[in-house]
C-alpha positions in Angstrom: -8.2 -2.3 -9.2 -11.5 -3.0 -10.7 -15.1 -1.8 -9.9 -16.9 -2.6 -7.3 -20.8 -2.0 -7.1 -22.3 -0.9 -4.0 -25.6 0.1 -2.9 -26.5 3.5 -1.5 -26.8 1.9 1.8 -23.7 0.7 1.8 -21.7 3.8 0.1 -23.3 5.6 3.0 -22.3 3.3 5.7 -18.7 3.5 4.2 -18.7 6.8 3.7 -19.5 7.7 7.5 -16.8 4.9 8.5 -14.3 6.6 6.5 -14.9 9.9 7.9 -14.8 9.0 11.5 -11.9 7.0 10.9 -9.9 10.4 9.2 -11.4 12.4 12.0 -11.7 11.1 15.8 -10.6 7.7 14.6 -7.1 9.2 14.1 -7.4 11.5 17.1 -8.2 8.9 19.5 -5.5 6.7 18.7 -3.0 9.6 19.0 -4.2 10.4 22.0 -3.3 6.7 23.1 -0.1 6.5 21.4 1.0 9.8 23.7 -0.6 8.2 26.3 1.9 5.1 26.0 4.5 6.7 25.5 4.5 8.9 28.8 4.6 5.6 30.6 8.4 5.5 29.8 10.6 2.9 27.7 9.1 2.7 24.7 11.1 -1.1 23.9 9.3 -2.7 26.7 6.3 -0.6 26.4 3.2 -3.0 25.5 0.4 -0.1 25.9 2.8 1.6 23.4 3.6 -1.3 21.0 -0.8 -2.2 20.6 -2.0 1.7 20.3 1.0 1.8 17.4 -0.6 -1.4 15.7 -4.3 -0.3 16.2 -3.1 3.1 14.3 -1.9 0.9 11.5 -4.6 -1.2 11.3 -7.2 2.1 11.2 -4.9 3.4 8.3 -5.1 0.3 6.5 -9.0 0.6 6.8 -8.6 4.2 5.4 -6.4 3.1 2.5 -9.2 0.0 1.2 -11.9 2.8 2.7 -10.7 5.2 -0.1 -9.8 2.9 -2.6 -13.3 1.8 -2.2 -15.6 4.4 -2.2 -13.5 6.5 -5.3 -14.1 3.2 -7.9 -17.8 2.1 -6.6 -20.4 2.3 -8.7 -23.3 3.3 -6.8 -27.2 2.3 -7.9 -29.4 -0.1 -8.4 -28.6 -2.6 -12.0 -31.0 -3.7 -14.7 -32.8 -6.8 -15.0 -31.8 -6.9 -19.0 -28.2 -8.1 -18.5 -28.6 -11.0 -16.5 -26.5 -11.7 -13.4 -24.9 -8.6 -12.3 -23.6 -7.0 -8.8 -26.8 -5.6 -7.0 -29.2 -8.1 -7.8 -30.6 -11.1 -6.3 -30.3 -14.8 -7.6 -31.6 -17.5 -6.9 -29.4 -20.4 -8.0 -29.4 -24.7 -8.6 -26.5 -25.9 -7.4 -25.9 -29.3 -8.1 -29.4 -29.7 -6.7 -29.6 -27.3 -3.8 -31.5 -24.0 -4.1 -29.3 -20.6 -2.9 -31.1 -17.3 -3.1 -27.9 -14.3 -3.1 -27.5 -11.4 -3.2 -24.9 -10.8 -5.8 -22.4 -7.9 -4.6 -19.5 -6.7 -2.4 -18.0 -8.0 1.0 -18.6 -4.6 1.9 -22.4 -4.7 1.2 -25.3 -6.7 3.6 -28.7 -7.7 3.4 -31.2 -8.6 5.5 -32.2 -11.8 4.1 -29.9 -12.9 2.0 -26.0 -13.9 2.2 -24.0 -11.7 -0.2 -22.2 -13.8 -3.0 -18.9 -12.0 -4.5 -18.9 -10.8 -7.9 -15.1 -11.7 -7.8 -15.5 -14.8 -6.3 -15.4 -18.4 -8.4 -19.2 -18.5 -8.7 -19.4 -14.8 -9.0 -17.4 -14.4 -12.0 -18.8 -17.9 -13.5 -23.0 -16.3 -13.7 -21.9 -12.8 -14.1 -24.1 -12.1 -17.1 -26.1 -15.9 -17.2 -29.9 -15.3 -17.9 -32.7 -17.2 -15.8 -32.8 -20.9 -16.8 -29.0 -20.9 -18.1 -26.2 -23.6 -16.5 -22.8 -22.2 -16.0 -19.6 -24.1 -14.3 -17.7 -22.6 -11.5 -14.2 -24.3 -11.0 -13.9 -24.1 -6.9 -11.1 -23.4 -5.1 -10.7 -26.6 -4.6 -10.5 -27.7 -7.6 -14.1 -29.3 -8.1 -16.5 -28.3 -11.0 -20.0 -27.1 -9.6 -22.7 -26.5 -12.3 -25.1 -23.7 -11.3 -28.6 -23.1 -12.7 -29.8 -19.7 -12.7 -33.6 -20.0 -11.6 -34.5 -16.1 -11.0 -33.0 -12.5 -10.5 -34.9 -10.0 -9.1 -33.8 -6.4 -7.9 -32.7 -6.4 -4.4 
């Protein structure tokens, strides 16, 4: 899997989800699953059947949780190498102005919507300086040309 950047506002924020989840997270839903199951047939047991896929669900949140947080890189990027995770840009697209903030689904910001590194116009300005055109190929096919107007620090 590759790297993922994160701020240290959202490392900590994962961080604490991740230890709640190994800790009471996974106590709780025990606690529910022995619930259920007192409450007899476990085959026609619906109580029994949700707390099972709620546990599966939490440990799927653990598994990307780890996965996450042991391949972030956690900081704040330079200016010097143009478009990069961390940052925000502000971008032309075929004539409408975006300002982003380049990162992770995992990451927020308070003004700003957070554009994915990995996604199609992600990967198409990672490294563009201010004032350079690059072409993103949508999902849908259709070629969007993006103007990189400014990048600040976010």
């Amino acid at each position: 899997m590759s790297e993922t950047w994160l701020s240290q506002e959202a490392y900590d924020r994962l961080k604490a989800e991740f230890e709640t989840l190994t800790t009471t997270g996974r106590t709780d839903i025990a606690k529910e699953i022995e619930t259920a199951r007192a409450h007899g047939d476990l085959k026609e047991n619906a109580e029994y059947h949700a707390a099972k896929e709620e546990q599966g669900k939490m440990e799927n949140r653990i598994r990307q949780l780890k996965q996450l947080l042991d391949t972030a890189t956690i900081g704040t990027p330079t200016l010097d190498a143009g478009v990069a995770p961390g940052l925000i840009v502000t971008l032309d697209m075929d004539g409408d102005e975006e300002t982003y903030l380049v990162g992770s689904r995992e990451d927020e910001h308070p003004e700003h919507e957070v554009l994915s590194a990995e996604s199609p116009i992600g990967k198409a300005l990672m490294g563009a300086s201010v004032g350079e055109t690059r072409k993103a190929t949508l999902p849908n096919g259709a070629m969007l040309s993006i103007t990189v107007k400014d990048i600040s620090a976010a």
